[in-house]
MIDOKE-958427 format. One record per residue: x, y, z of N, C-alpha, C in turn; chain; residue number from 1; residue in three letters. Coordinates in Angstrom, 2 decimals, padded with zeros to 5 digits. Layout:
<atoms>
<<X; Y; Z>; <X; Y; Z>; <X; Y; Z>; "A"; NUM; "Ala">
...
</atoms>
This chain:
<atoms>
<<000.85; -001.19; 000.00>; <000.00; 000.00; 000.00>; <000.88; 001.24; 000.00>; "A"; 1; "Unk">
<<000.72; 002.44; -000.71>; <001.88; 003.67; -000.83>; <001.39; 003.97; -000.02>; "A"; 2; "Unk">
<<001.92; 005.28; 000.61>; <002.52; 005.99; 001.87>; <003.05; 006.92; 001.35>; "A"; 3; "Unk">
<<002.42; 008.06; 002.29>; <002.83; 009.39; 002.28>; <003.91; 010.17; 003.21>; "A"; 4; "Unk">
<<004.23; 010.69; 002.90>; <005.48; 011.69; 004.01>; <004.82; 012.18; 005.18>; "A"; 5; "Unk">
<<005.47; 012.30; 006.13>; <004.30; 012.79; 007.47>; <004.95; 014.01; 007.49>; "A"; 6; "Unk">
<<004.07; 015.08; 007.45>; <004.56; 016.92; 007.28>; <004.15; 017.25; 008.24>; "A"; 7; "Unk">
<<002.62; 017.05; 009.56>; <002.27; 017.32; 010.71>; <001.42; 019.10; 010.39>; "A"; 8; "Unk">
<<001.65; 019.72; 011.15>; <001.09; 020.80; 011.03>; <001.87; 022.16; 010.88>; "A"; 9; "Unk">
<<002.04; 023.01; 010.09>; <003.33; 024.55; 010.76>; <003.34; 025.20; 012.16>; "A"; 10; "Unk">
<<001.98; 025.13; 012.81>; <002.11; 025.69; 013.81>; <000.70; 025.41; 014.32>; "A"; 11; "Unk">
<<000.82; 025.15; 015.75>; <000.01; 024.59; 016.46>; <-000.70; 025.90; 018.06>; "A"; 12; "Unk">
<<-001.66; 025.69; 018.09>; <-001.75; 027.19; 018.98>; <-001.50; 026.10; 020.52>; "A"; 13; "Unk">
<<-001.34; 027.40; 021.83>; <-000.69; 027.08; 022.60>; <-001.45; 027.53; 023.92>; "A"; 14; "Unk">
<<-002.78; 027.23; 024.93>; <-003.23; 027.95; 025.56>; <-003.33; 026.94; 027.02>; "A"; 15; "Unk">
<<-002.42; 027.30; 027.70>; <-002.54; 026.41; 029.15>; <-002.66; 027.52; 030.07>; "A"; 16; "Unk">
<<-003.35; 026.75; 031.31>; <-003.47; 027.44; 032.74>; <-002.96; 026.48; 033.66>; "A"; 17; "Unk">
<<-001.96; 027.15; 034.69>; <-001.14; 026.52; 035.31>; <-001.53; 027.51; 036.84>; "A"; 18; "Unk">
<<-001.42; 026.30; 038.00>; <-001.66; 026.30; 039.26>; <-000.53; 025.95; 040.39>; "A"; 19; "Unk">
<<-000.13; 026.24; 041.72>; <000.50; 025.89; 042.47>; <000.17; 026.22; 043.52>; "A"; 20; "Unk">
<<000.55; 025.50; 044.64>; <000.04; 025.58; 046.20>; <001.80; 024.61; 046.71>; "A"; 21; "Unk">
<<002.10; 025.78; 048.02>; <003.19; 025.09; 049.01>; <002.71; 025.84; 050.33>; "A"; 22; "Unk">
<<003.20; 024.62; 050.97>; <002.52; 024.98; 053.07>; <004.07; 025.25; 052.93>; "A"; 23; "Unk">
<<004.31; 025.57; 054.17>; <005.47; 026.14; 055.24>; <005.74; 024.69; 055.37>; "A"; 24; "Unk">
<<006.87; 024.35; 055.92>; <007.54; 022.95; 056.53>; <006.76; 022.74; 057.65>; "A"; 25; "Unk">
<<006.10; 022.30; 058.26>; <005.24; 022.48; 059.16>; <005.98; 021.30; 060.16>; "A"; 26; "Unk">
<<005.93; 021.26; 061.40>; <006.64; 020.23; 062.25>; <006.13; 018.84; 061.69>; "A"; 27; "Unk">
<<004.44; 018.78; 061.62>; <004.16; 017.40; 061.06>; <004.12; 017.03; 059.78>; "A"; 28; "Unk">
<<003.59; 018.00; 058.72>; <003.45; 018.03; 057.77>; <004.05; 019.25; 056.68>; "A"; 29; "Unk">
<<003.75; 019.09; 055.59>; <004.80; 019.71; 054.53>; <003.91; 019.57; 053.22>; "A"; 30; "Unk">
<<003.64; 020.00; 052.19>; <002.72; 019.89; 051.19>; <003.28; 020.59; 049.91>; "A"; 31; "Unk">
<<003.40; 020.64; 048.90>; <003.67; 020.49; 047.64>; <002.90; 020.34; 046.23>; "A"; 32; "Unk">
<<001.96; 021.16; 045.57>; <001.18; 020.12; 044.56>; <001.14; 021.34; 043.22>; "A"; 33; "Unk">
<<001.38; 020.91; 042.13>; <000.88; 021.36; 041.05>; <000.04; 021.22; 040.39>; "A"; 34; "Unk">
<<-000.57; 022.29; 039.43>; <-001.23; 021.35; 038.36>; <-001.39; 022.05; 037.25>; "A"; 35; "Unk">
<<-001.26; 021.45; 035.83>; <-001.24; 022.28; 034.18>; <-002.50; 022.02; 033.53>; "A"; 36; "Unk">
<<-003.16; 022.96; 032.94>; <-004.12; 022.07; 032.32>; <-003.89; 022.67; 030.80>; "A"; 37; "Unk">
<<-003.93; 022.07; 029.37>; <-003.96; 022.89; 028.22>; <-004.91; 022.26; 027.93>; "A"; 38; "Unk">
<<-005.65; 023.53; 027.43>; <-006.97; 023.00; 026.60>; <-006.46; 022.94; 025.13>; "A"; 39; "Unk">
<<-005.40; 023.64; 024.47>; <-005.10; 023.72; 023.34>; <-003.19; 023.71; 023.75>; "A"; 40; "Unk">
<<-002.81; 022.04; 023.73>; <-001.44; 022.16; 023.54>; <-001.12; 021.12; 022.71>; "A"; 41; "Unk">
<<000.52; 021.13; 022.88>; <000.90; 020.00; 021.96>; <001.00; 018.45; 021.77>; "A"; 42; "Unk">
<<000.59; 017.37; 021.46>; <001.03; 016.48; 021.63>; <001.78; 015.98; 020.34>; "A"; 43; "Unk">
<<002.94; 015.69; 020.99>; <004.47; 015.41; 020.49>; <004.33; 013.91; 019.55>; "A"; 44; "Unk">
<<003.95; 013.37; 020.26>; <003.96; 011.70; 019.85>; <003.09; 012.01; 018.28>; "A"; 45; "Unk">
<<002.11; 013.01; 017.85>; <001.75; 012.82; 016.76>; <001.55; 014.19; 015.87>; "A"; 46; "Unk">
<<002.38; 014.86; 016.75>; <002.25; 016.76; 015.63>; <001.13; 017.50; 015.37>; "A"; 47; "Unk">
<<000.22; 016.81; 016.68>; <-001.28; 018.08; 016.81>; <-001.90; 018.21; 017.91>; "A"; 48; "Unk">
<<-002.86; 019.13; 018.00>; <-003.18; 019.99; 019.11>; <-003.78; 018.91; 020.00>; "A"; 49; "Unk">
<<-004.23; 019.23; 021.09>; <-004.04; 017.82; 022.45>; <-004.42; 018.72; 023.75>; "A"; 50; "Unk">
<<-005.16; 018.03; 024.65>; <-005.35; 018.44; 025.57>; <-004.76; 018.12; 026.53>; "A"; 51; "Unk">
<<-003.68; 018.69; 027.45>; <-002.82; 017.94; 028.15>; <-003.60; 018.69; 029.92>; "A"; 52; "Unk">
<<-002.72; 017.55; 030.65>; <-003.13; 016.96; 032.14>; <-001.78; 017.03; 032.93>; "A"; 53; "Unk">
<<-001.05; 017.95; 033.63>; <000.00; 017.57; 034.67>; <000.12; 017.70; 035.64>; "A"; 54; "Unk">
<<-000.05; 016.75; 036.35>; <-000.48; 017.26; 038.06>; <000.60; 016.21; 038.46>; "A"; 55; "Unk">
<<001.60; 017.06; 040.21>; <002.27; 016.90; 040.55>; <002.30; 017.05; 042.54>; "A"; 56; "Unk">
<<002.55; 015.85; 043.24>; <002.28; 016.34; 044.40>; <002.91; 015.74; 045.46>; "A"; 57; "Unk">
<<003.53; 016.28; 046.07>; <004.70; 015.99; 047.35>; <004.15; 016.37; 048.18>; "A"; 58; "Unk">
<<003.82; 014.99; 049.56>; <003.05; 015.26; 050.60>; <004.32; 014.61; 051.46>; "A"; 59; "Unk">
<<004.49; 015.39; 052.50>; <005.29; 014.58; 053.40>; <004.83; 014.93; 055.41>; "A"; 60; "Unk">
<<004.89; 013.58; 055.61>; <004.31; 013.61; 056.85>; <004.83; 012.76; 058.00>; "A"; 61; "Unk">
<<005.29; 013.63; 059.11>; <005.68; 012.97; 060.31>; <005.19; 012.88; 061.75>; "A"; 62; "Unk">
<<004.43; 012.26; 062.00>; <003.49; 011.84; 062.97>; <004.05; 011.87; 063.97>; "A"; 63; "Unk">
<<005.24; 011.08; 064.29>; <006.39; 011.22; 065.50>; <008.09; 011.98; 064.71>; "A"; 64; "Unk">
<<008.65; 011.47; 065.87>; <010.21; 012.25; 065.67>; <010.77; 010.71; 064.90>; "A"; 65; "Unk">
<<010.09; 009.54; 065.09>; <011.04; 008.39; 064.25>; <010.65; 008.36; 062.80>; "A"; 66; "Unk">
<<009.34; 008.50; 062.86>; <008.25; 007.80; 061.31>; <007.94; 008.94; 060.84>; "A"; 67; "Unk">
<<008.66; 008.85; 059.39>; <008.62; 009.95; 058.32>; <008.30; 009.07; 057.02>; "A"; 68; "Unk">
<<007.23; 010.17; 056.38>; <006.62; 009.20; 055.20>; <006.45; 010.23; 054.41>; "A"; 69; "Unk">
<<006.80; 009.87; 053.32>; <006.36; 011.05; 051.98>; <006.05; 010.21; 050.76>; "A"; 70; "Unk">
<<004.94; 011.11; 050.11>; <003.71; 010.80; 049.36>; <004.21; 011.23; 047.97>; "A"; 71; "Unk">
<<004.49; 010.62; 047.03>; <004.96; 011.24; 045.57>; <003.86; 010.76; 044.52>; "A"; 72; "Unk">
<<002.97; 012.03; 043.77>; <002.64; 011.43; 042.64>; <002.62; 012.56; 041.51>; "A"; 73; "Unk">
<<003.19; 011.68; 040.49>; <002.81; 012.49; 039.11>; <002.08; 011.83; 038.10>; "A"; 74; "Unk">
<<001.07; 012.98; 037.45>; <000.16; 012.34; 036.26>; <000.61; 013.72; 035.01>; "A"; 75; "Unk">
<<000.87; 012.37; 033.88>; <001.10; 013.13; 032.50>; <-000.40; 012.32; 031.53>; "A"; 76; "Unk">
<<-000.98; 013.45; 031.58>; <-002.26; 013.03; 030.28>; <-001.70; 013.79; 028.96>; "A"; 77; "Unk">
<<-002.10; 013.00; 028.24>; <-002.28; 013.87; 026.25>; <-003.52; 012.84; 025.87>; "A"; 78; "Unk">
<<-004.58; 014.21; 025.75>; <-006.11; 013.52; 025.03>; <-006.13; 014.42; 023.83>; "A"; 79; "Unk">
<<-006.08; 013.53; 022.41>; <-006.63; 014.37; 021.70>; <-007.99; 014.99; 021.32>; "A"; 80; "Unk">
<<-007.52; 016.28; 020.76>; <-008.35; 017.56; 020.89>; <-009.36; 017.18; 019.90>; "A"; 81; "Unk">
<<-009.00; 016.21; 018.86>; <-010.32; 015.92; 017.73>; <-011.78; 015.31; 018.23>; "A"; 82; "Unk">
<<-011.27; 014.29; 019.21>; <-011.81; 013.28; 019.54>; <-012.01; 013.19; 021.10>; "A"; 83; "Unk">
<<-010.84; 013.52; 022.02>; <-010.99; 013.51; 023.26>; <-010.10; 011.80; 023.76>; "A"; 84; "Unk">
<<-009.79; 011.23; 022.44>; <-009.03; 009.99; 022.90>; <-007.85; 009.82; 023.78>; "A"; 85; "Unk">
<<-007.27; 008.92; 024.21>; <-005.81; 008.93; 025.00>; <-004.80; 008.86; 024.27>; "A"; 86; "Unk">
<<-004.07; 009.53; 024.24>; <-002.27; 009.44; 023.08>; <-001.35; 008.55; 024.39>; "A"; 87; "Unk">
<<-001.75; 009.63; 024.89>; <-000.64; 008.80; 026.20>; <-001.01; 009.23; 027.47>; "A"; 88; "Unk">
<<-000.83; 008.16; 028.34>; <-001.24; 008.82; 029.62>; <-000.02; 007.69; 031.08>; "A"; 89; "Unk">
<<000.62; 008.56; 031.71>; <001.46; 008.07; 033.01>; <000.98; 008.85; 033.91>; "A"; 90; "Unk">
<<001.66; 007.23; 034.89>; <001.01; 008.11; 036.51>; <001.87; 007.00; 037.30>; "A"; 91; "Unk">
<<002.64; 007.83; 037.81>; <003.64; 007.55; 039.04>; <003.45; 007.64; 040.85>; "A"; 92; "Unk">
<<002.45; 006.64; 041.35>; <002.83; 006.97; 042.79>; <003.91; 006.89; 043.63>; "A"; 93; "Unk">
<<004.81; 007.07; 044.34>; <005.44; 006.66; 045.24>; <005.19; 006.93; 046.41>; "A"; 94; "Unk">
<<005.51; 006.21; 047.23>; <005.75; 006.13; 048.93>; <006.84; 005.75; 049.38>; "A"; 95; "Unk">
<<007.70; 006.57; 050.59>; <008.65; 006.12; 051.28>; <008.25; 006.38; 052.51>; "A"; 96; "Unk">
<<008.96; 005.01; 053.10>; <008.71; 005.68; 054.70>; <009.83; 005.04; 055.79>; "A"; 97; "Unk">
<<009.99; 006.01; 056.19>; <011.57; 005.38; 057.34>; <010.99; 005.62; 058.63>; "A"; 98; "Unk">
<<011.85; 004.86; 059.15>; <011.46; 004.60; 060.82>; <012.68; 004.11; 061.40>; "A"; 99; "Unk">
<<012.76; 005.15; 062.64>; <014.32; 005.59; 063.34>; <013.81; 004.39; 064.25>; "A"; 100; "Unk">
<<013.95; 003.14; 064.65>; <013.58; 002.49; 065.55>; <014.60; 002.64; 066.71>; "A"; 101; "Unk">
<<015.76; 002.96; 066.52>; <016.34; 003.35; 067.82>; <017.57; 004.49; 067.09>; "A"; 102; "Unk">
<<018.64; 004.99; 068.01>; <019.72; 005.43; 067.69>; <020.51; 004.98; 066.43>; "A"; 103; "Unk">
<<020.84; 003.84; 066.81>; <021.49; 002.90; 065.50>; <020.99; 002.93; 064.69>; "A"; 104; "Unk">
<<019.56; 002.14; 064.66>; <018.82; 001.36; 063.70>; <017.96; 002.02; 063.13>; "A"; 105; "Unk">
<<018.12; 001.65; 061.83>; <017.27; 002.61; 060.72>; <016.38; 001.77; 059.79>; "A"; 106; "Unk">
<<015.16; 002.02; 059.40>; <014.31; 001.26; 058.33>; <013.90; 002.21; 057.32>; "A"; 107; "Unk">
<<014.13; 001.54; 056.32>; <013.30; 002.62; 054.76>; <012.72; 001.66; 053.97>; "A"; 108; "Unk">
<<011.81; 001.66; 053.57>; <010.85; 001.34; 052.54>; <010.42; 001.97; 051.40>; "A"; 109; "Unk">
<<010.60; 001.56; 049.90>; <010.53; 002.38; 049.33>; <008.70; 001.74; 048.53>; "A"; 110; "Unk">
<<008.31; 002.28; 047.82>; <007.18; 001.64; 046.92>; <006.80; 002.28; 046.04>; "A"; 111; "Unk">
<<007.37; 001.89; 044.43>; <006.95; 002.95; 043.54>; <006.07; 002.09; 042.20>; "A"; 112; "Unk">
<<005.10; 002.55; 041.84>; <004.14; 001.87; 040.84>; <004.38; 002.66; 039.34>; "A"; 113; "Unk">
<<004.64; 002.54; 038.57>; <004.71; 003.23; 037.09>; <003.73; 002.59; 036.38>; "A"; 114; "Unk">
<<002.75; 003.57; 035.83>; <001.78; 003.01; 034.75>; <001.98; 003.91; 033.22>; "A"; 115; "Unk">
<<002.45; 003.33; 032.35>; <002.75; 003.89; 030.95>; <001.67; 003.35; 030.06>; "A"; 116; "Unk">
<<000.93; 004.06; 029.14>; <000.08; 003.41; 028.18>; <000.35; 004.38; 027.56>; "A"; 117; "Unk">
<<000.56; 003.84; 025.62>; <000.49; 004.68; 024.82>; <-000.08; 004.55; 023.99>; "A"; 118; "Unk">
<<-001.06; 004.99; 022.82>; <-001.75; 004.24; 022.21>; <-001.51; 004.51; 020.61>; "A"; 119; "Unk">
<<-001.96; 003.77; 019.64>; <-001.47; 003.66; 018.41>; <-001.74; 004.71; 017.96>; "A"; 120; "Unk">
<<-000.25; 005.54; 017.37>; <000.04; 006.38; 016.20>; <-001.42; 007.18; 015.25>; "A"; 121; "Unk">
<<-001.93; 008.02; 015.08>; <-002.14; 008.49; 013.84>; <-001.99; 010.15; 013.45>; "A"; 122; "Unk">
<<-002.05; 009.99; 011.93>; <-002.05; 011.58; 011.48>; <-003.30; 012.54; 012.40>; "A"; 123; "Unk">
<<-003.09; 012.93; 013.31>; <-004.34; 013.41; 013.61>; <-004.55; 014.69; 013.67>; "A"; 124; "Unk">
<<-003.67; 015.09; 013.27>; <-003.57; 016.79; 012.20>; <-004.09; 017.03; 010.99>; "A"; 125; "Unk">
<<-004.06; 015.88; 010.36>; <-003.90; 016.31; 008.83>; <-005.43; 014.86; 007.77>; "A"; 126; "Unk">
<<-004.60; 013.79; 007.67>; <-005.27; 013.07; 006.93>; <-006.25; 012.03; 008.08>; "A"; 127; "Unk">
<<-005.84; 011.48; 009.02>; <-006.10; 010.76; 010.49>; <-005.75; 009.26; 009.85>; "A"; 128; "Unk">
<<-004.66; 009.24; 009.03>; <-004.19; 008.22; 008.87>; <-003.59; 007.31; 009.44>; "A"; 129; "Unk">
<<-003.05; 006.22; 009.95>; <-001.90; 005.34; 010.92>; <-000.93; 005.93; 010.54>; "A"; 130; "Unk">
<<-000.07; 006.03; 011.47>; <001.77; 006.70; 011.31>; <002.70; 005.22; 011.41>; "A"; 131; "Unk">
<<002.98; 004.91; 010.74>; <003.94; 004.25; 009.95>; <004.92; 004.21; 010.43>; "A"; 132; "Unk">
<<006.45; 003.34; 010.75>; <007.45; 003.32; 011.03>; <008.10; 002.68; 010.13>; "A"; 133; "Unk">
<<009.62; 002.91; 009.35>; <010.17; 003.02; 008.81>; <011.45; 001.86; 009.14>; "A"; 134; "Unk">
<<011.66; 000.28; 009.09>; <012.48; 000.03; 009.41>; <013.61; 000.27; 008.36>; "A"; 135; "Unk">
<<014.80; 000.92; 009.01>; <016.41; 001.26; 008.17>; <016.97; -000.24; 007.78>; "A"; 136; "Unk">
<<016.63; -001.16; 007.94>; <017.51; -001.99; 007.26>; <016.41; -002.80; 006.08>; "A"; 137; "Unk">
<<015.40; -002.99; 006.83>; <014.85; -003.70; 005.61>; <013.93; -003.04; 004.64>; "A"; 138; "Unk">
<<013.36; -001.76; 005.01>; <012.83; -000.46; 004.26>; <011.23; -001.07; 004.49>; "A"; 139; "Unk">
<<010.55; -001.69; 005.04>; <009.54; -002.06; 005.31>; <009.07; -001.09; 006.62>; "A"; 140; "Unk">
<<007.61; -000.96; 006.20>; <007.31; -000.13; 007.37>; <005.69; -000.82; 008.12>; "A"; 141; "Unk">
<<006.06; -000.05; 009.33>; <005.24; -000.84; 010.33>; <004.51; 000.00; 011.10>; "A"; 142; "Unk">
<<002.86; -000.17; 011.03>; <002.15; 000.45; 011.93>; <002.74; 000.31; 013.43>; "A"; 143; "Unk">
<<002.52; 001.49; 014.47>; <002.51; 002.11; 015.43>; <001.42; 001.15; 016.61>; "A"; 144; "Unk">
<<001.57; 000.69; 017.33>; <001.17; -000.41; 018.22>; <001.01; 000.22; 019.52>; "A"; 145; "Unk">
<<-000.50; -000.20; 020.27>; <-000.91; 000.17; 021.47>; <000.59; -000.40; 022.37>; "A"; 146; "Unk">
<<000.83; 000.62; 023.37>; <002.01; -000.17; 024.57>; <001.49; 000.24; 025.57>; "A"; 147; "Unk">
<<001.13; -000.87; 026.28>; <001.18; -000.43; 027.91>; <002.12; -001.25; 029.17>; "A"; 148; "Unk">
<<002.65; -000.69; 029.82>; <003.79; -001.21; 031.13>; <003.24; -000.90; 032.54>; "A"; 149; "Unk">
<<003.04; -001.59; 033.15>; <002.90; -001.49; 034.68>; <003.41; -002.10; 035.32>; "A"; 150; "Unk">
<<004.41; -001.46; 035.81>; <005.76; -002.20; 036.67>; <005.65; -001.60; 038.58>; "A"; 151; "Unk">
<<005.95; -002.67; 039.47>; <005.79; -002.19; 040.79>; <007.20; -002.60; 041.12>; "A"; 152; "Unk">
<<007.47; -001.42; 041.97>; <008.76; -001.69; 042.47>; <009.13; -001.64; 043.88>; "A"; 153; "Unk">
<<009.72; -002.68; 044.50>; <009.64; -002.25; 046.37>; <011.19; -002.82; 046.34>; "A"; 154; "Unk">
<<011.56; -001.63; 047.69>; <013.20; -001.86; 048.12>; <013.03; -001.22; 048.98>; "A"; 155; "Unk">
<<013.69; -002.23; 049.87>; <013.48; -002.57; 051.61>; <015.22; -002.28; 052.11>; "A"; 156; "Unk">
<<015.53; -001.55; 053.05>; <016.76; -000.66; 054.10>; <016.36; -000.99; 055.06>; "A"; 157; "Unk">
<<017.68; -001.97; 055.81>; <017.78; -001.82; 057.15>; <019.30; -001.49; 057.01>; "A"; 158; "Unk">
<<019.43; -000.27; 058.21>; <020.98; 000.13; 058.93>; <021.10; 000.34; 059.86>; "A"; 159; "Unk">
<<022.34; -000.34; 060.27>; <022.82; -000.24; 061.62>; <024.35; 000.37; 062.00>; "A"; 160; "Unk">
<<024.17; 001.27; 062.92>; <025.02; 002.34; 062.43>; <025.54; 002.01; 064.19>; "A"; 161; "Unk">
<<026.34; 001.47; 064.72>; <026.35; 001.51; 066.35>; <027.83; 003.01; 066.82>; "A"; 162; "Unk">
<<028.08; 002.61; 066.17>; <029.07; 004.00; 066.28>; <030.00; 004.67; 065.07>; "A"; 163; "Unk">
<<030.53; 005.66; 065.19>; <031.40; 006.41; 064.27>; <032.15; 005.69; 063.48>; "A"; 164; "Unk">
<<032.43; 005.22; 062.26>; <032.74; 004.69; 061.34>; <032.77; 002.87; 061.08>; "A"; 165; "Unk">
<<031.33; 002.36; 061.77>; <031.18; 001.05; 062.20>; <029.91; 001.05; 061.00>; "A"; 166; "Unk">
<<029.14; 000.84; 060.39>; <027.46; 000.69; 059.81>; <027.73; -000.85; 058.78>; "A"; 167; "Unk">
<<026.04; -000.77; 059.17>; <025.84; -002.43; 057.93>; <025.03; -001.56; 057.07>; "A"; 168; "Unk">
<<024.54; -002.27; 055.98>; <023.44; -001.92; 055.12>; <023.13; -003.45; 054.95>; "A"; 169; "Unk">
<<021.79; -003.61; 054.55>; <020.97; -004.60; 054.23>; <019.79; -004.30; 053.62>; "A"; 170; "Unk">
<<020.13; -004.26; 051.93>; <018.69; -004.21; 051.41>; <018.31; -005.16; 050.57>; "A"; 171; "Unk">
<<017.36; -004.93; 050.05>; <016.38; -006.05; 049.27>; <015.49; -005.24; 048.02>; "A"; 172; "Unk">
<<015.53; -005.82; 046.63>; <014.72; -004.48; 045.93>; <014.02; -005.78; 044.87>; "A"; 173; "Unk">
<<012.95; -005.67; 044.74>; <012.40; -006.38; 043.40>; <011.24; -005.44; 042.20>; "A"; 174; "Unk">
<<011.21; -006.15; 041.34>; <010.49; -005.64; 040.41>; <009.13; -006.43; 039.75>; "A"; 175; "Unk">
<<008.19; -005.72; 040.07>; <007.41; -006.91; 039.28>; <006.25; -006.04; 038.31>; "A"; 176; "Unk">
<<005.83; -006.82; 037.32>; <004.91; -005.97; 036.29>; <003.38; -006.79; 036.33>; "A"; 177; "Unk">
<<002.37; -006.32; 035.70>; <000.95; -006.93; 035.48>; <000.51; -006.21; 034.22>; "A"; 178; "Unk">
<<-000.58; -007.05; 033.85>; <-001.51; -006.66; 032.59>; <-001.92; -005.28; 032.48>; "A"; 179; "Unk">
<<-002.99; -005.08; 033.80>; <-004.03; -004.23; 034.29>; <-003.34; -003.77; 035.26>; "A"; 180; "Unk">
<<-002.93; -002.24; 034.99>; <-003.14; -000.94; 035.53>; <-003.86; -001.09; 037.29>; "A"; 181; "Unk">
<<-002.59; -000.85; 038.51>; <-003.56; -001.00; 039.94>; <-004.39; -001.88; 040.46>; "A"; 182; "Unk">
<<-003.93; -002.80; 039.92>; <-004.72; -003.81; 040.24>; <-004.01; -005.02; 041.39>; "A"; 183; "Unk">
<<-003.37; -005.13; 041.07>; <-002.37; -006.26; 041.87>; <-002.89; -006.88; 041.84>; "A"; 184; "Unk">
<<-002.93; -008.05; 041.42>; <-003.25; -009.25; 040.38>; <-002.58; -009.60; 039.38>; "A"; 185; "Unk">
<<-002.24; -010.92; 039.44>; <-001.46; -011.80; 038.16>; <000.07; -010.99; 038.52>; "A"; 186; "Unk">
<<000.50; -010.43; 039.38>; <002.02; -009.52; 039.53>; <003.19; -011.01; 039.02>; "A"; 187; "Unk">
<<004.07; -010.05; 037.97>; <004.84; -011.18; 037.63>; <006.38; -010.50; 037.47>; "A"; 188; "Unk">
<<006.92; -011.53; 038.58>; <007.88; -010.58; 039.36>; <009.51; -011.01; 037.81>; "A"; 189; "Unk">
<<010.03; -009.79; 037.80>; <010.88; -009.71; 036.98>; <012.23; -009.58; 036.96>; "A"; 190; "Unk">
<<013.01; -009.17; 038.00>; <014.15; -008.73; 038.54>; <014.01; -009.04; 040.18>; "A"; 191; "Unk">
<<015.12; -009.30; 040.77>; <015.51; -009.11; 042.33>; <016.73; -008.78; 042.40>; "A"; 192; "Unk">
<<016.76; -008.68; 043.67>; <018.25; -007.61; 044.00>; <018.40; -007.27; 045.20>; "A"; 193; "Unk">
<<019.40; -007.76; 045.90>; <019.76; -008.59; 047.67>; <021.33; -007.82; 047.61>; "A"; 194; "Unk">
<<021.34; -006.88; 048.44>; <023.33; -006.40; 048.72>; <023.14; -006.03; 049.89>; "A"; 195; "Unk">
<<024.70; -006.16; 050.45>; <024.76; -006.04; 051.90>; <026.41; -005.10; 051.40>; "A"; 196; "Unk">
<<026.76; -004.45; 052.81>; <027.63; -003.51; 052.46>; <027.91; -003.09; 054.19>; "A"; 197; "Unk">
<<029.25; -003.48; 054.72>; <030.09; -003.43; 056.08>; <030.84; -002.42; 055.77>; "A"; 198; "Unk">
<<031.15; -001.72; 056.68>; <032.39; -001.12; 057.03>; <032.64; -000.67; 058.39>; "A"; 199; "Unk">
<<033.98; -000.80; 058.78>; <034.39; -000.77; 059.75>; <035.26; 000.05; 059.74>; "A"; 200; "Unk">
<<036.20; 000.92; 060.80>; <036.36; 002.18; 061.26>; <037.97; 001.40; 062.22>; "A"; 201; "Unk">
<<039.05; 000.93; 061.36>; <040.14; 000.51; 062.64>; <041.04; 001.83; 062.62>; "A"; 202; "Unk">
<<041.22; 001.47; 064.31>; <041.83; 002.55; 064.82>; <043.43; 002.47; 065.36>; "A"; 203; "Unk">
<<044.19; 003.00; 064.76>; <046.09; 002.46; 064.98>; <046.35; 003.32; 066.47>; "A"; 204; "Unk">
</atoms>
């Protein structure tokens, strides 16, 4: 089937409203959040106008003087503007949280979820044709394919620190992915990762 050159658009208009809010460090709490909205911006992945989504938010909170926990999330939307469909859409929670259980001894927990979906290619500037990829060696070209990744990630800190140039480390980190987006279900673990790390402090 022939195929045309992808030219996209000359110029694309540009109209966002952008928001922010920060607390003071507060003894317990601490707060952080953004947010973008374009009703008329760009989306990159296909060279036309798009309604984009960026909201950003750092919560951090300490209940006592040991247990400190902070709240991380970011969301990137692109809906196109023709239709209102998804081009692409991520969203990153994280959580950490440490706990001073004594002088020495230290715990951290980390927990971060990545959800990536992107969805198939088209002209959606111009003709709303499929966008095509170009392989360089064999000159054959290949429609643009839905991708989605949802990967969870946890890595576990213990340290023990008993005096001035004495500490252990002991962590633990794995990776695991699923079909469906938040769900936890079917998790199919992909990577692990176990290190330990001494040092000691001799004195002449």
């Amino acid at each position: 089937m022939d195929t045309i050159p992808f030219t996209g658009t000359p110029h694309l208009p540009n109209r966002d409203f952008a928001g922010s809010i920060q607390t003071p460090s507060f003894q317990k709490f601490s707060l952080v959040a953004s947010l973008l909205v374009g009703r008329n911006d760009e989306d990159f992945f296909e060279w036309a106008s798009a309604h984009l989504l960026i909201g950003n938010l750092d919560l951090i909170w300490r209940p006592t003087d040991r247990l400190r926990t902070e709240l991380l999330y970011d969301h990137q939307q692109v809906n196109r503007a023709s239709d209102g469909s998804t081009v692409s859409l991520v969203r990153i929670p994280r959580l950490k949280v440490e706990y001073q259980l004594a002088r020495p001894i230290f715990f951290r927990v980390i927990g971060q979820y990545t959800s990536n979906h992107t969805d198939a290619l088209r002209d959606d500037s111009r003709t709303n044709d499929a966008i095509l990829i170009r392989d360089p060696l064999t000159g054959s070209f290949t429609r643009t394919q839905p991708s989605t990744v949802n990967t969870f990630r946890l890595d576990w800190l213990f340290s023990y620190h008993p005096t001035p140039g004495t500490v252990a480390y002991v962590g633990y980190g794995s990776s695991l992915t699923e079909p469906t987006p938040f769900q936890f279900r079917g998790l199919s673990r992909t990577t692990d990762g176990f290190f330990v790390k001494l040092s000691y402090l001799f004195r002449a």
